[in-house]
PyMOL Python script that loads the backbone (N, CA, C, O; Angstrom):
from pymol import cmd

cmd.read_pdbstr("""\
ATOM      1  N   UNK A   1       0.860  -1.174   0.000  1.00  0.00           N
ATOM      2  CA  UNK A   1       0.000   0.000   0.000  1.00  0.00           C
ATOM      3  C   UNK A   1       0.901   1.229   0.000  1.00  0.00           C
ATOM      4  O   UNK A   1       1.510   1.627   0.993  1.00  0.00           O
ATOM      5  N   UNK A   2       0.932   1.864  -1.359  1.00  0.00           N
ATOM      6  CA  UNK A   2       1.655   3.249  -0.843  1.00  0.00           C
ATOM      7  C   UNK A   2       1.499   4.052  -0.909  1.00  0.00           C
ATOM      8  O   UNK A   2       1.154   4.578  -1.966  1.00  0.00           O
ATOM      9  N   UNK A   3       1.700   4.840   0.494  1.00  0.00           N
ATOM     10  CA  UNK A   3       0.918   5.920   0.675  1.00  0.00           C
ATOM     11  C   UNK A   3       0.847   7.397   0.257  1.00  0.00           C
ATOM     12  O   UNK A   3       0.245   8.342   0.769  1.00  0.00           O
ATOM     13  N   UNK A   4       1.766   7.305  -0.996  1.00  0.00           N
ATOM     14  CA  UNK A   4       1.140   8.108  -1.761  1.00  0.00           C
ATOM     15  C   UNK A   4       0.048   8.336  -2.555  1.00  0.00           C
ATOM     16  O   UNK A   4      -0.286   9.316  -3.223  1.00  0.00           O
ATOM     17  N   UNK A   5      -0.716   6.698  -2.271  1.00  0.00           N
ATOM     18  CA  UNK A   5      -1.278   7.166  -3.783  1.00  0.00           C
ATOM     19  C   UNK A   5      -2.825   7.699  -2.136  1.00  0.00           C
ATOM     20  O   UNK A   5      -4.001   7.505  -2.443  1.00  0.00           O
ATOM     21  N   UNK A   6      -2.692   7.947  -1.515  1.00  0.00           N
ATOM     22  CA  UNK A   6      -4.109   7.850  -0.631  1.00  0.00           C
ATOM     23  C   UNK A   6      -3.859   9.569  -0.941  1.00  0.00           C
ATOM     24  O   UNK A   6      -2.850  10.270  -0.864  1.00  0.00           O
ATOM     25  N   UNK A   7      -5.671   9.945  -1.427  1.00  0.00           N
ATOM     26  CA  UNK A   7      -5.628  11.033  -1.853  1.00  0.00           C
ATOM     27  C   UNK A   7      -6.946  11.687  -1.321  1.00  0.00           C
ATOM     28  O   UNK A   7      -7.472  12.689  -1.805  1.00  0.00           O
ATOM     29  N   UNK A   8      -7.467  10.855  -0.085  1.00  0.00           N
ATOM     30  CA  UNK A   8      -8.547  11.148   0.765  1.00  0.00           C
ATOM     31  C   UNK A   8      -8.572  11.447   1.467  1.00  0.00           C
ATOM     32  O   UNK A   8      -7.423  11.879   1.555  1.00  0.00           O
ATOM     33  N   UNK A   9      -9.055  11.689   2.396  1.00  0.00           N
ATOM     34  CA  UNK A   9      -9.121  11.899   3.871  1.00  0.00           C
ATOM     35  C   UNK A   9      -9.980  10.923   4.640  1.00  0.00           C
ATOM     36  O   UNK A   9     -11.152  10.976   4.265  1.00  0.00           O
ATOM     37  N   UNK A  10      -9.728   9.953   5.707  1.00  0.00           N
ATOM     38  CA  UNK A  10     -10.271   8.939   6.046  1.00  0.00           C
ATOM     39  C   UNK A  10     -10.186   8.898   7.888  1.00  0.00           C
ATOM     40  O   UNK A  10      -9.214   9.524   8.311  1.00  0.00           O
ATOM     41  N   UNK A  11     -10.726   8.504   8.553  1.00  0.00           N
ATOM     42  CA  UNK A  11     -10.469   8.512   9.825  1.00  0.00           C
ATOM     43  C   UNK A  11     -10.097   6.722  10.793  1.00  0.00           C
ATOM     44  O   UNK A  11     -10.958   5.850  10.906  1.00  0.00           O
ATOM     45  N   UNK A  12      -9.120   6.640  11.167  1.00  0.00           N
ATOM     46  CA  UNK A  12      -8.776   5.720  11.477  1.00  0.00           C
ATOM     47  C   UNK A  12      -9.264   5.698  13.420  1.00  0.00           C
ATOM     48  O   UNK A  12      -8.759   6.427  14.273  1.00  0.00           O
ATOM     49  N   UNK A  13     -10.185   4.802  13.614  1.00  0.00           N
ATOM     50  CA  UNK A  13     -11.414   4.465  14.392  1.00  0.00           C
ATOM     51  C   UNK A  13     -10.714   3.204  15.274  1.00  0.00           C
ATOM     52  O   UNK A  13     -10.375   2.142  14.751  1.00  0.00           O
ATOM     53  N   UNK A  14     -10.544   3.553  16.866  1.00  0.00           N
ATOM     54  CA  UNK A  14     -10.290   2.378  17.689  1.00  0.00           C
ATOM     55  C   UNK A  14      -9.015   1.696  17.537  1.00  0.00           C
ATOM     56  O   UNK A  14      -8.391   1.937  16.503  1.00  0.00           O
ATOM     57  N   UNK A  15      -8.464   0.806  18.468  1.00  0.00           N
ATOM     58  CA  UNK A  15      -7.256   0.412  18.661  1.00  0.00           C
ATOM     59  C   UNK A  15      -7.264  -0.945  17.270  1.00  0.00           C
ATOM     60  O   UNK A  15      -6.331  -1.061  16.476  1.00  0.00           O
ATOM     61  N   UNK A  16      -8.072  -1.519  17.262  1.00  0.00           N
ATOM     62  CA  UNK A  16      -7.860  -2.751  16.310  1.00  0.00           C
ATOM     63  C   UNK A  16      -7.674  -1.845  14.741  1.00  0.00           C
ATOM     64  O   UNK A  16      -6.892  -2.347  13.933  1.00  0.00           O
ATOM     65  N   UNK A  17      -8.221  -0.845  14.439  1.00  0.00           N
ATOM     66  CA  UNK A  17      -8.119  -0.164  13.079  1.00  0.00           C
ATOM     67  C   UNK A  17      -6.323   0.123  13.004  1.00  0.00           C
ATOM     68  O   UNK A  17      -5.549  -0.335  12.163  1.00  0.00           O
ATOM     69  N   UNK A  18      -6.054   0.873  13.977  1.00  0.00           N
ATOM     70  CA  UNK A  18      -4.960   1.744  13.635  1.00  0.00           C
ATOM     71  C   UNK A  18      -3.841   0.794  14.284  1.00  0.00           C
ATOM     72  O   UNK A  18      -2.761   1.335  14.521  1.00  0.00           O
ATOM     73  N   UNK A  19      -3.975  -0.452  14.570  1.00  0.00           N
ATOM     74  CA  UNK A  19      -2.751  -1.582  14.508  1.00  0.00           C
ATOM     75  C   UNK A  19      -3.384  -1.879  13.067  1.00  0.00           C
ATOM     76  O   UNK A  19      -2.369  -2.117  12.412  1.00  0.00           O
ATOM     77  N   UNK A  20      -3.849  -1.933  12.692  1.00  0.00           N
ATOM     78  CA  UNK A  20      -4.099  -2.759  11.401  1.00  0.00           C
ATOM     79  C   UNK A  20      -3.601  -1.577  10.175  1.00  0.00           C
ATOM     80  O   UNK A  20      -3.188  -2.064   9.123  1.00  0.00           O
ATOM     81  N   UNK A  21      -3.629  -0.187  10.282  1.00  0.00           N
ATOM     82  CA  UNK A  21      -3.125   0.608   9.267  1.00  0.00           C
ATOM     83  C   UNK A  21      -1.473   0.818   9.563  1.00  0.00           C
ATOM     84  O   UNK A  21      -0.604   0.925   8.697  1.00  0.00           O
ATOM     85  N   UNK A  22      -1.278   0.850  11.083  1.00  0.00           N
ATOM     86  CA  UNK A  22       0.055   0.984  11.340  1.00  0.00           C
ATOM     87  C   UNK A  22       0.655  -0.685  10.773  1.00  0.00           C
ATOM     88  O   UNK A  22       1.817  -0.693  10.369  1.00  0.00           O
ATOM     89  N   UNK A  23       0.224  -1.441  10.760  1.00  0.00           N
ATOM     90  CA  UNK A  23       0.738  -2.769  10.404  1.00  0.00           C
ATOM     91  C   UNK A  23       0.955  -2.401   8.596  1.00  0.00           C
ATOM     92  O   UNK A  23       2.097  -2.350   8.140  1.00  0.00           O
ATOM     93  N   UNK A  24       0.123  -2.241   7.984  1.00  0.00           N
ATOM     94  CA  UNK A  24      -0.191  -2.176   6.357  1.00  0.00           C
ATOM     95  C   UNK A  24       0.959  -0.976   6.206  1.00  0.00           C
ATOM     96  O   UNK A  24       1.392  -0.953   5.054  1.00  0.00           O
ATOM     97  N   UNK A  25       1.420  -0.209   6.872  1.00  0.00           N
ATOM     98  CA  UNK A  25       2.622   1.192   6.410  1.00  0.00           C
ATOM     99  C   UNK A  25       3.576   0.341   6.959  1.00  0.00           C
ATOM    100  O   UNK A  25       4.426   0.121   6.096  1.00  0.00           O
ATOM    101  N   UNK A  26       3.939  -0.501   8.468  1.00  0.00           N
ATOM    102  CA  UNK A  26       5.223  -0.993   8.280  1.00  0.00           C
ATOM    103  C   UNK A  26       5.418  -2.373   6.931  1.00  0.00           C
ATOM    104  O   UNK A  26       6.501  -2.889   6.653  1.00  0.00           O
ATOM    105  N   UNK A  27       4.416  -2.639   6.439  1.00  0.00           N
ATOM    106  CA  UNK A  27       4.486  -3.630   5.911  1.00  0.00           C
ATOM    107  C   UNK A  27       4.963  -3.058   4.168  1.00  0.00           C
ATOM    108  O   UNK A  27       5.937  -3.531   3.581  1.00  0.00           O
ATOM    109  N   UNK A  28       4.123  -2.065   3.617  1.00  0.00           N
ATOM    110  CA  UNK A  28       4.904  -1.235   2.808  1.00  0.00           C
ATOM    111  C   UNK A  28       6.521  -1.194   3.033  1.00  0.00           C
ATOM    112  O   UNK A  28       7.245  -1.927   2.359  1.00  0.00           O
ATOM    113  N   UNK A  29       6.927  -0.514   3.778  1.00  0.00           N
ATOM    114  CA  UNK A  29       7.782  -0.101   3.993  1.00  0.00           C
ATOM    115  C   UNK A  29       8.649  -1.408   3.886  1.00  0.00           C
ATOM    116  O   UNK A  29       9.478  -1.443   2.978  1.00  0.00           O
ATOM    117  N   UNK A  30       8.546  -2.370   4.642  1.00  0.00           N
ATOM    118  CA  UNK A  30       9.767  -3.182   4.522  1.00  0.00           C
ATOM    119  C   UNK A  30       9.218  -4.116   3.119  1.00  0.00           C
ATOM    120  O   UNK A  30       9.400  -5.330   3.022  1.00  0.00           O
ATOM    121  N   UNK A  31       8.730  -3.525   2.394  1.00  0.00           N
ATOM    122  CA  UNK A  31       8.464  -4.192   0.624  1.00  0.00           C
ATOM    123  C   UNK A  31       9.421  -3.574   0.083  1.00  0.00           C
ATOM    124  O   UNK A  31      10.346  -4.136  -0.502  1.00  0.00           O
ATOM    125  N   UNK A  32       9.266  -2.055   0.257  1.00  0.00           N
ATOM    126  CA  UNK A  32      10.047  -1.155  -0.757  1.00  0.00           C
ATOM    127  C   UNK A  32      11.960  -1.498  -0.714  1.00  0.00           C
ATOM    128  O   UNK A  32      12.863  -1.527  -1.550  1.00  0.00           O
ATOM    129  N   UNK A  33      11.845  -1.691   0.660  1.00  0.00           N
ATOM    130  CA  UNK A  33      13.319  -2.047   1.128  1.00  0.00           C
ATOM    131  C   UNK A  33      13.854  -3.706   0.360  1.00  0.00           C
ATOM    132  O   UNK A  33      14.990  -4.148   0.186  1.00  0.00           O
ATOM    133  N   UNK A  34      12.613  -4.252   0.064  1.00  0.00           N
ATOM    134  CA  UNK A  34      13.211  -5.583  -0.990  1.00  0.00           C
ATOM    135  C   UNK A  34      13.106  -5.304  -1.860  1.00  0.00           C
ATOM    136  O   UNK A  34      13.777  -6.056  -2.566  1.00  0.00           O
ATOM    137  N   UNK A  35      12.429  -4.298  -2.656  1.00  0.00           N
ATOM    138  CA  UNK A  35      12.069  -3.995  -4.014  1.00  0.00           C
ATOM    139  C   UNK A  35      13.409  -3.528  -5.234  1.00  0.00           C
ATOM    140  O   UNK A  35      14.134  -2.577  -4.944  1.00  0.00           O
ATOM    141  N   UNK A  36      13.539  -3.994  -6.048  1.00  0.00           N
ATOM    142  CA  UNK A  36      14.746  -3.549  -6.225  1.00  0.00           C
ATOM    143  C   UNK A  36      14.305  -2.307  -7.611  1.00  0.00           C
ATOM    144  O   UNK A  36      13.511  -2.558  -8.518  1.00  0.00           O
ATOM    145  N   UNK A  37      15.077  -0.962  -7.431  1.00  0.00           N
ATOM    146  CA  UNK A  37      14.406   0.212  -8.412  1.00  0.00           C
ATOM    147  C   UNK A  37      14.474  -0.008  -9.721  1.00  0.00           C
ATOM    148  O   UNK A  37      15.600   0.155 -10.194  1.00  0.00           O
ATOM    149  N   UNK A  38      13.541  -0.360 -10.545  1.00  0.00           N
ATOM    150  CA  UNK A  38      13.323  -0.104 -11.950  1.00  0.00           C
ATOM    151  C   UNK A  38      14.033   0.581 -12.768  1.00  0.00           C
ATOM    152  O   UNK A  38      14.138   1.750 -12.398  1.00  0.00           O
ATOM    153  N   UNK A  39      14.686   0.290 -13.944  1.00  0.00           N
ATOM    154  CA  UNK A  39      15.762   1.433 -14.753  1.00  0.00           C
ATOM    155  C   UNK A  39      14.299   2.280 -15.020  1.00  0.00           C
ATOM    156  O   UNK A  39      13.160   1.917 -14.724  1.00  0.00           O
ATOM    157  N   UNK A  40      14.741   3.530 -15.679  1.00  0.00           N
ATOM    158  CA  UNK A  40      13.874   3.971 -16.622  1.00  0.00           C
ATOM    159  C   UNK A  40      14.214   3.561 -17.701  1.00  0.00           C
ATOM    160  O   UNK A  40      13.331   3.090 -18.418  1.00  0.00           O
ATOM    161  N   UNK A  41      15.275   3.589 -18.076  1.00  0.00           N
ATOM    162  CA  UNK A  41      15.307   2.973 -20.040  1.00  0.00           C
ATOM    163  C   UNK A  41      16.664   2.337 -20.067  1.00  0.00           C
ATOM    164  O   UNK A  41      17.514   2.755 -19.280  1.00  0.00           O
ATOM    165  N   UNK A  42      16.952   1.347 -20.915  1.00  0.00           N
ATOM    166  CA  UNK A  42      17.513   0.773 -20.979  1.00  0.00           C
ATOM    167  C   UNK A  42      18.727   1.467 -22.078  1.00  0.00           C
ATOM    168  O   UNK A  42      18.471   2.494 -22.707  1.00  0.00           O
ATOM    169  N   UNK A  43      20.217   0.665 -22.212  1.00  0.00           N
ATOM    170  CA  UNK A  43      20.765   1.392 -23.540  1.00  0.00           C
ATOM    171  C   UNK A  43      21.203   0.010 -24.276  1.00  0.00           C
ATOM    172  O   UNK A  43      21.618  -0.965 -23.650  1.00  0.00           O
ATOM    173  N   UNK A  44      21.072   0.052 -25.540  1.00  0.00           N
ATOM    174  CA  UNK A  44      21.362  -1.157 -26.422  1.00  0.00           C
ATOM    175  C   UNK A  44      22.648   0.064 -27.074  1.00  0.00           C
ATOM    176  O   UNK A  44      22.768   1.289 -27.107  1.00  0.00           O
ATOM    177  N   UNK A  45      23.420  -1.115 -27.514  1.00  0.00           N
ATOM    178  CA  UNK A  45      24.339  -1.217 -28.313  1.00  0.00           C
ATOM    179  C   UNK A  45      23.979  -1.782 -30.021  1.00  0.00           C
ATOM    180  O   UNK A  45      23.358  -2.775 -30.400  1.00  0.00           O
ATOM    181  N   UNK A  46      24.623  -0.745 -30.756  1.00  0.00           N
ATOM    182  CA  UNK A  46      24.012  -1.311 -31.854  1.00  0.00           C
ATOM    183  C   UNK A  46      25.120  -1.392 -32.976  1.00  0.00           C
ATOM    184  O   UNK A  46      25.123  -0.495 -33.819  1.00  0.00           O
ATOM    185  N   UNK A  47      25.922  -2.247 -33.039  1.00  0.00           N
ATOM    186  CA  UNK A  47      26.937  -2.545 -34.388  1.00  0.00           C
ATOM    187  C   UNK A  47      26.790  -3.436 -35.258  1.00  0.00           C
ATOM    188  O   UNK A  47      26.560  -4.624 -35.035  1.00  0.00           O
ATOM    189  N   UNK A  48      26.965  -2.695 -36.745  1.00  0.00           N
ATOM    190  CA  UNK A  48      26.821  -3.216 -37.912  1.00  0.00           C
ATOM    191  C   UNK A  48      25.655  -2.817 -38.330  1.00  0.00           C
ATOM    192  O   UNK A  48      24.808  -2.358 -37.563  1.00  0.00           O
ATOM    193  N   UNK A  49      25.450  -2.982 -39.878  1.00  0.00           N
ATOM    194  CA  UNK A  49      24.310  -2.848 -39.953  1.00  0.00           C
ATOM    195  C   UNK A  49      23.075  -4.130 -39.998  1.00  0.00           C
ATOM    196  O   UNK A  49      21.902  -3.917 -40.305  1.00  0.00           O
ATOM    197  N   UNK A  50      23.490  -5.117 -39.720  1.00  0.00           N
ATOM    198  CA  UNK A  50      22.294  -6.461 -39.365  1.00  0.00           C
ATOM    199  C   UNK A  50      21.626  -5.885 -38.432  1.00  0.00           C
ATOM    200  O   UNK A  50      20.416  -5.665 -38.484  1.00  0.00           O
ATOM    201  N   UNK A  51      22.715  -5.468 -37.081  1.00  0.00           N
ATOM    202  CA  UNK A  51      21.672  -5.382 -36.059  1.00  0.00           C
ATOM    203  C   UNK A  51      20.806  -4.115 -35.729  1.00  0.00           C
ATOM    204  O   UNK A  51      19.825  -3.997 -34.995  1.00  0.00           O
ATOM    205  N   UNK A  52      21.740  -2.850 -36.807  1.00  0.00           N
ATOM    206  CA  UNK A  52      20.621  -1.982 -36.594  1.00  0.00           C
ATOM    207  C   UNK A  52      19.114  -2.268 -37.443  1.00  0.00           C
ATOM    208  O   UNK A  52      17.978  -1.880 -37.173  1.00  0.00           O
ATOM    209  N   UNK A  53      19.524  -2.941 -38.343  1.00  0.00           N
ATOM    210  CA  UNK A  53      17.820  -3.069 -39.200  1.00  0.00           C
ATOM    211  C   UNK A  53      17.425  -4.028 -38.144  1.00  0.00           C
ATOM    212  O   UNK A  53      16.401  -3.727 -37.531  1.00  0.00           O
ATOM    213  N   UNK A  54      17.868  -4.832 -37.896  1.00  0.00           N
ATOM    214  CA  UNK A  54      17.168  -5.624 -36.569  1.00  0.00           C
ATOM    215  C   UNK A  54      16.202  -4.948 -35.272  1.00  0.00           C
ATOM    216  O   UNK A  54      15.104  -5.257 -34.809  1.00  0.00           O
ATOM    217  N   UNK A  55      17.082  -4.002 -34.991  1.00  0.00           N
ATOM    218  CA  UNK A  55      16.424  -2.898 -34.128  1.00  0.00           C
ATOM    219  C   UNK A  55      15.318  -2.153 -34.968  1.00  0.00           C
ATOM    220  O   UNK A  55      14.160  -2.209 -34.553  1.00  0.00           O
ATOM    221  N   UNK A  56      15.518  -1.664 -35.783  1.00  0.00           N
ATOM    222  CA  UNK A  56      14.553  -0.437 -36.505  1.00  0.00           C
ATOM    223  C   UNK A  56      13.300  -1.628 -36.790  1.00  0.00           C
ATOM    224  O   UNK A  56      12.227  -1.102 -36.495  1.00  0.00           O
ATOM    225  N   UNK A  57      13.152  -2.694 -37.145  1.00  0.00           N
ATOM    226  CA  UNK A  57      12.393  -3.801 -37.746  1.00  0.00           C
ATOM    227  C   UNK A  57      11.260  -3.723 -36.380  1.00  0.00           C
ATOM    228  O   UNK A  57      10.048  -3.509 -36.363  1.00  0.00           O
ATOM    229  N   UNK A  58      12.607  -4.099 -34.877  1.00  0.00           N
ATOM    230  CA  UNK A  58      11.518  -4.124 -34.035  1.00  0.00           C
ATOM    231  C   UNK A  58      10.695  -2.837 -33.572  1.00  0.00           C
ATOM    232  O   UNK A  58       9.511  -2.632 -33.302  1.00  0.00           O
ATOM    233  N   UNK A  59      11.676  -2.182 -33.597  1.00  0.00           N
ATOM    234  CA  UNK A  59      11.018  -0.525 -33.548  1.00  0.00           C
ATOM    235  C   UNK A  59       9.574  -0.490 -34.254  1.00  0.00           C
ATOM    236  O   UNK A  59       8.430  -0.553 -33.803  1.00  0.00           O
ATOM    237  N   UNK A  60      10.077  -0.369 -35.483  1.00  0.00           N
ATOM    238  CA  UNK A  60       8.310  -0.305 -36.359  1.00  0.00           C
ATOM    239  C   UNK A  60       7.220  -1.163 -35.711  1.00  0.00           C
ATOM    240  O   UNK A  60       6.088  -0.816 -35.373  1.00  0.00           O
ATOM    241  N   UNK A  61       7.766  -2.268 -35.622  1.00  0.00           N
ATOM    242  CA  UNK A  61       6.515  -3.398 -35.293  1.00  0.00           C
ATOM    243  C   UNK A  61       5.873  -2.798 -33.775  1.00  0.00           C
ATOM    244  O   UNK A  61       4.670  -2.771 -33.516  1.00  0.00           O
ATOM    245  N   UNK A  62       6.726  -2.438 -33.061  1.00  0.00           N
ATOM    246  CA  UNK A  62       6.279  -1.670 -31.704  1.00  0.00           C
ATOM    247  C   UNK A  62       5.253  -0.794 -31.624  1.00  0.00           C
ATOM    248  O   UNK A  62       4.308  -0.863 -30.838  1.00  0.00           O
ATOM    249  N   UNK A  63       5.489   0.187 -32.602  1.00  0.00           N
ATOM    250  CA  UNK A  63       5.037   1.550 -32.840  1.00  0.00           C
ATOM    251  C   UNK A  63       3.716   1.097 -33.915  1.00  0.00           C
ATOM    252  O   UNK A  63       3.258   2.147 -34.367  1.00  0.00           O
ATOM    253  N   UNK A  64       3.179   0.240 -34.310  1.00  0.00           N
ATOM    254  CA  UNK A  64       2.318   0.691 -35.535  1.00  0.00           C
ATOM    255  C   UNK A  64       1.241   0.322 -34.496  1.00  0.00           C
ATOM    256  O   UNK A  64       0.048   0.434 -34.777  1.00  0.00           O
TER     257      UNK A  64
END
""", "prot")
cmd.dss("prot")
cmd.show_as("cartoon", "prot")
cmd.util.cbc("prot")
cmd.orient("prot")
């Protein structure tokens, strides 16, 4: 659950609620800490010309 995306306002009610939201944020939290960060983009290498038409080939097929 992360708590960014909570874009409400909500009221957390009695001792069993707010172990149960404080449980769901430590439980986030030690996700993100296994999570390992996503590149944003990758970089290919591209020599010769086989493999650039190879690339551009998949390119098009991507894009149409």
């Amino acid at each position: 659950m992360a708590t960014s995306s909570i874009t409400k306002n909500f009221v957390v009610s009695g001792s069993r609620q707010a172990e149960r939201f404080a449980d769901a944020i430590e439980e986030s939290y030690q996700e993100s800490l296994r999570r390992e960060p996503a590149s944003d983009f990758k970089i290919s290498h591209l020599r010769g010309a086989e493999n650039i038409k190879e690339f551009m080939a998949r390119r098009k097929k991507a894009n149409v």
